[in-house]
C-alpha positions in Angstrom: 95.4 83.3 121.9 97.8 80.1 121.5 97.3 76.4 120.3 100.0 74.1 121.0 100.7 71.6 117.9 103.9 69.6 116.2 105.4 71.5 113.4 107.5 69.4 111.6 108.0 66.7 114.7 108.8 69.1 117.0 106.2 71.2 119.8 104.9 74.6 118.2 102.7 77.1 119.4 100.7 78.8 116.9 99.1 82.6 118.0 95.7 81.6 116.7 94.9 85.6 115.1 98.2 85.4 113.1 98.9 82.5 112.4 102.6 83.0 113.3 104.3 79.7 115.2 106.6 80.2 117.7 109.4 77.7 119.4 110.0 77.4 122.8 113.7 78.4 123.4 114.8 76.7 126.8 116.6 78.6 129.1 120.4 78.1 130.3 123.7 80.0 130.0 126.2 80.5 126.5 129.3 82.0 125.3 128.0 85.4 123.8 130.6 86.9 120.8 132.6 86.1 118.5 135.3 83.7 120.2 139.4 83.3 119.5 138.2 79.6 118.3 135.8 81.6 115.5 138.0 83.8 114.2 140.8 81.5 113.6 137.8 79.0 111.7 137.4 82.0 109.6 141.7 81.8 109.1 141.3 78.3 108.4 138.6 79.1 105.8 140.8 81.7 104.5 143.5 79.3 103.8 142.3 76.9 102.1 141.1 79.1 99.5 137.4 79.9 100.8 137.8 83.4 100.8 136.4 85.0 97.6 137.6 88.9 98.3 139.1 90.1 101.3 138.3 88.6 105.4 140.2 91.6 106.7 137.6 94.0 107.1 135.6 91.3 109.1 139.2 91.2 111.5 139.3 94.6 111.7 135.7 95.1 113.1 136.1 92.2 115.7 135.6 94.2 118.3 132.2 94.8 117.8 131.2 91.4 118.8 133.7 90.9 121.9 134.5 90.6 124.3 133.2 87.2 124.9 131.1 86.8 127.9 128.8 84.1 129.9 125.0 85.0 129.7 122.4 83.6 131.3 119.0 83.5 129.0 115.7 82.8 130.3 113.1 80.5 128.8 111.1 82.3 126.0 109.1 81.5 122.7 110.5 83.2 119.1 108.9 82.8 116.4 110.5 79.8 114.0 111.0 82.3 111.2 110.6 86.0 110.4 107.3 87.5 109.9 106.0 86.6 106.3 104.8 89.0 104.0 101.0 87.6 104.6 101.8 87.7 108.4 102.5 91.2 108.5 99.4 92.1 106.4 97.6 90.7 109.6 98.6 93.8 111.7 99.3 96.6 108.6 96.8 95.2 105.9 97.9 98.3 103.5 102.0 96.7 103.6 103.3 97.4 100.2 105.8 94.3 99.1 108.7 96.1 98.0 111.5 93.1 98.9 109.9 90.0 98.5 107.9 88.3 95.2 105.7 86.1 97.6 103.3 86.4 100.3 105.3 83.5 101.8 108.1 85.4 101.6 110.4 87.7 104.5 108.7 90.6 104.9 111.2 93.6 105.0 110.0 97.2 106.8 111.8 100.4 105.9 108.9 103.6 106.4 106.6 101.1 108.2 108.9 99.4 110.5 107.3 101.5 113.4 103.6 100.9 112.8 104.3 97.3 113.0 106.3 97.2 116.2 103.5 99.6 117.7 101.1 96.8 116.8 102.5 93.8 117.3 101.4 92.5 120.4 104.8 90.6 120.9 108.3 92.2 121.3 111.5 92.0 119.4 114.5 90.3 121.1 117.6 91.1 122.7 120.9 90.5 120.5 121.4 87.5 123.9 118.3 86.1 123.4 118.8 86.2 119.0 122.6 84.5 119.4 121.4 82.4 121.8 118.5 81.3 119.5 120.9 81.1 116.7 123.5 78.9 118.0 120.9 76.1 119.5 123.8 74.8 121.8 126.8 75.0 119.5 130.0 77.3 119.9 130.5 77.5 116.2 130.3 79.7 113.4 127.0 78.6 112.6 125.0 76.3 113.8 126.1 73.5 111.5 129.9 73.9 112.3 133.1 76.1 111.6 132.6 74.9 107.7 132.3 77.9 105.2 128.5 78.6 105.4 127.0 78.9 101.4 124.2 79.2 99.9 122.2 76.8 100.5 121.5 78.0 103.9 119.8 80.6 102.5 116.1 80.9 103.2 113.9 83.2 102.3 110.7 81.8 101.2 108.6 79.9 103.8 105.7 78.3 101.3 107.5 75.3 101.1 107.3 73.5 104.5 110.5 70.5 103.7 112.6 73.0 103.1 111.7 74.9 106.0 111.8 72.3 107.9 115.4 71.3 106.8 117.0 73.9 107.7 115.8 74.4 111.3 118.6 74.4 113.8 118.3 72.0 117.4 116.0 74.5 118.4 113.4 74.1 115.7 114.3 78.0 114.1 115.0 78.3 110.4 116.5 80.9 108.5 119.1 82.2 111.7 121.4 84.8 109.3 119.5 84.4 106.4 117.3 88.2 106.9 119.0 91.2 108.5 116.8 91.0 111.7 116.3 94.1 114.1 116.8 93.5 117.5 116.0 95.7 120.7 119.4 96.8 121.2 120.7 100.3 120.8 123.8 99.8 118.4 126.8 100.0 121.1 129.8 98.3 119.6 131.4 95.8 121.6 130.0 94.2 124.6 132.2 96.0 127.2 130.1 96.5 130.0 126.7 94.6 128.5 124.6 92.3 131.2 125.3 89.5 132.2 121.6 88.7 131.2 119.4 88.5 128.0 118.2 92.3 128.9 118.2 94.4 125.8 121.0 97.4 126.1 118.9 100.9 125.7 119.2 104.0 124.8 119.0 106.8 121.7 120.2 105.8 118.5 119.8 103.1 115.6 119.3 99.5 117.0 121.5 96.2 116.7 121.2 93.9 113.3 121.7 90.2 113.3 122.1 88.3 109.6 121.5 89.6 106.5 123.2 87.1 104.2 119.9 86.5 101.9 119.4 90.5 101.6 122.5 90.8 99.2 121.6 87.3 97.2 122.3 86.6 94.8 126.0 86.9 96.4 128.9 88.6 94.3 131.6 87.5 95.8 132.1 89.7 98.6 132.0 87.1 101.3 128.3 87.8 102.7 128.7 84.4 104.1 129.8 86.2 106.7 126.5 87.2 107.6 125.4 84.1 108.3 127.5 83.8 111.4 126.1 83.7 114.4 128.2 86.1 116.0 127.9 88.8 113.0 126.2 92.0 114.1 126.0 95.7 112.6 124.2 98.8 113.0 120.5 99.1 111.5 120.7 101.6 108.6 117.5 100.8 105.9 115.4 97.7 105.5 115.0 95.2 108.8 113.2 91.8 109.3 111.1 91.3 112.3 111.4 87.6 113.8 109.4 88.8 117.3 109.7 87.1 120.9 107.0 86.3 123.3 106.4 85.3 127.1 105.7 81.4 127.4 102.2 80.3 128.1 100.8 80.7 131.5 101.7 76.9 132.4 104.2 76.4 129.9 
C-alpha cells in the first residue's frame, strides 16, 4: 500500500494506488489559536500601511480562534498537498473540473464532496492536527513569520515540482492557507471547552475550514491575506479542498 522515498530531500511516503505522498508529521505539544502576539502583528501590519481595506472585521471575529490552549498532537502522516484534480479522479473517475484548469491542479468538491470522503480510504484531519501541520514549529502568523503574507505564497498548481518544493514549510507541506481545506470539525466557534488533544470536535452541523487565500485570487484588495494565517478558520459553506490524514506505517 505505501513506498517510502525522498521527495524533494526530505522522507515521503507514496500510497502506491494513488499516487498521493504523504509527510510524516511528528508528534509533540503547540500553542493552538490565534495568540495576543498574532493579533498585535496584524496591528503592526496595519500600521505601517499593509492593510489594503479594513482588519476590523478580522478583530471582531477573534473569538473564533481563542482561547489559546496547549495541545498535545500525536504522530501522523498528511498528505504534502491537497488532493489534485488527477488524484481525485483515482477514487471518482466521472469528477467534473469546475475550479481548476489543470489536472495538476487543487481539486475543489461542492455536490461530490461526500462520494469522495466515503471513498477515500484515509480520513480528513482535525483543525489540531491542520494548525499543527501548518505552523511546522513556529508561533507566528505564518509559517515564515509575523511579515504580511502575499502572493507569492500562493499555490495552487502542483505540476511544477521547484515550486512545490519551495514553498514547503519545516514539515515538508506546501500550500498551508493557500485552498480552503475541510476539516473533521463540526464548526463551534471558539475553542471554549475543545480537547486538550488533536480529537476532532463532533457533532450536527457544517464542519471547520482552514485557508482559502488562493480561492478568491486573483485578490482585490480585501485583505485575503488573511487567510493564509495559520490561525484563520470559518464555517464550510460551498466549495472545500481535501488534504487527507493517515495512520503511520506499521513500523514507522
Amino acid at each position: 500500500m505505501w513506498t517510502e522515498e525522498m521527495v524533494a530531500g526530505r522522507p515521503a511516503w507514496r500510497h502506491v494506488a494513488s499516487g498521493v505522498v504523504f509527510r510524516k508529521v511528528p508528534g509533540g505539544t503547540f500553542r493552538m489559536g490565534l495568540s495576543e502576539a498574532e493579533l498585535a502583528a496584524v496591528r503592526v501590519i496595519e500600521r505601517g500601511g499593509g492593510v489594503e481595506d479594513t482588519v476590523e472585521p478580522f478583530f471582531a471575529g477573534a473569538g473564533d480562534a481563542q482561547p489559546v490552549r496547549e495541545v498535545r498532537v500525536e504522530s501522523f502522516l498528511i498528505a504534502r498537498h491537497p488532493l489534485t484534480v488527477a488524484q481525485v479522479r483515482h477514487w471518482l473517475p466521472e469528477y467534473e473540473v469546475d475550479y481548476a484548469d489543470v489536472e495538476s491542479g487543487t481539486a475543489r468538491l461542492e455536490d461530490d464532496l461526500d462520494d469522495l470522503l466515503d471513498a477515500l480510504p484515509f480520513r480528513l484531519p482535525s483543525e489540531a492536527e491542520w494548525e499543527y501541520a501548518a505552523r511546522a514549529g513556529t508561533t507566528t502568523l505564518t509559517f515564515r513569520g509575523d511579515g504580511k503574507p502575499g502572493e507569492d505564497q500562493l499555490l495552487d498548481d502542483f505540476g511544477d515540482e521547484q515550486r512545490t518544493a519551495a514553498t514547503e514549510n519545516a514539515f515538508g507541506l506546501a500550500a498551508m492557507g493557500s485552498a480552503n481545506e475541510i476539516c473533521a470539525d463540526v464548526w463551534i466557534p471558539g475553542f471554549a471547552g475543545a480537547p486538550a488533544d488533536a480529537r476532532p470536535r463532533t457533532g450536527d452541523g457544517p464542519r471547520a475550514v482552514r485557508g482559502g487565500a488562493a480561492d478568491v485570487y486573483p485578490w482585490q484588495g480585501c485583505d485575503e491575506w488573511l487567510l493564509l494565517l495559520a490561525a484563520t478558520r470559518y464555517e464550510h459553506t460551498q466549495f472545500t479542498a481535501v488534504r487527507p490524514v493517515a495512520p503511520l506505517p506499521p513500523g514507522r
